[in-house]
N, C-alpha and C positions, 0 to 999 in steps of 0.2 A: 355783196358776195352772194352766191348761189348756195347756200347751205343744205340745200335739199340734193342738191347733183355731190355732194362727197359722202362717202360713207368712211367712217371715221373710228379707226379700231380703238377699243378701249385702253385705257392708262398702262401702263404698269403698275403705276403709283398716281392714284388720285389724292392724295393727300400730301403734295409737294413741302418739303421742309423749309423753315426759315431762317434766315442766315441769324449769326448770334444778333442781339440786339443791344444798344448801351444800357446802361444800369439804368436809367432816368428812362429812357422808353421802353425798356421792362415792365419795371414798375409802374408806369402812366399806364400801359396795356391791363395790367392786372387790376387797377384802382378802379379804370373804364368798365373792364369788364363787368367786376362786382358790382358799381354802379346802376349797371343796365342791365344787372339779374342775366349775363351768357357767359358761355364758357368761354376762356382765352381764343381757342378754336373755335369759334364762332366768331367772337369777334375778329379774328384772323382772314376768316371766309367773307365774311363781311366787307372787310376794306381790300381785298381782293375782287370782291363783285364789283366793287366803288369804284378803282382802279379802273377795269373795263370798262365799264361804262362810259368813265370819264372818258379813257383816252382812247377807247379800241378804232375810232375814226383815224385819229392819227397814223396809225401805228398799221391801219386797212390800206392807207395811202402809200407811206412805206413800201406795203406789199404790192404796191399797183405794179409802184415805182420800180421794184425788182423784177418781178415777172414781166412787167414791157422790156428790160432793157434783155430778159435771157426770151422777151419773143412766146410766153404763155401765158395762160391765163390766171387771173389770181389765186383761185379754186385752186389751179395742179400747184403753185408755188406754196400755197397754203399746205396742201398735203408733203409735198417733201418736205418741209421744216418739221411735221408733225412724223414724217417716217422717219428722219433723221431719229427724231428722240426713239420712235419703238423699236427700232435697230441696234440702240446703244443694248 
């Protein structure tokens, strides 16, 4: 992807909330956290960054995969998913 050719308006909400969690991965988060001296929010940020990392290849393909079939390029396809959200 061309990161440099979109300009990308900012969040609403940069701090996106997280769905409830069960009891036992509550708790494993909090235990984690204290462990590794960070805030739950950090460690929150953290396996978010990890997440991408991990799968943003995947998930870039996807977006090839959609933009070829609507005939644009991944960049504008990228951008309307991201207008969709600043429009809500």
């Amino acid at each position: 992807m061309d990161w440099k050719s979109m300009e990308l308006p900012k969040p609403r909400n940069p701090r996106p909330q997280v769905g409830e969690l069960g009891l036992y991965d509550y708790w494993r988060l909090v235990v984690a956290a204290k462990l590794v001296k960070k805030s739950v929010a950090a460690m929150l940020q953290t396996a978010v960054i990890t997440y991408l990392e991990r799968n943003w290849e995947k998930h870039e393909t996807r977006l090839t995969l959609e933009a070829n079939e609507k005939g644009i390029s991944p960049e504008e396809m990228f951008l309307r998913y991201v207008n969709e959200d600043v429009d809500k």
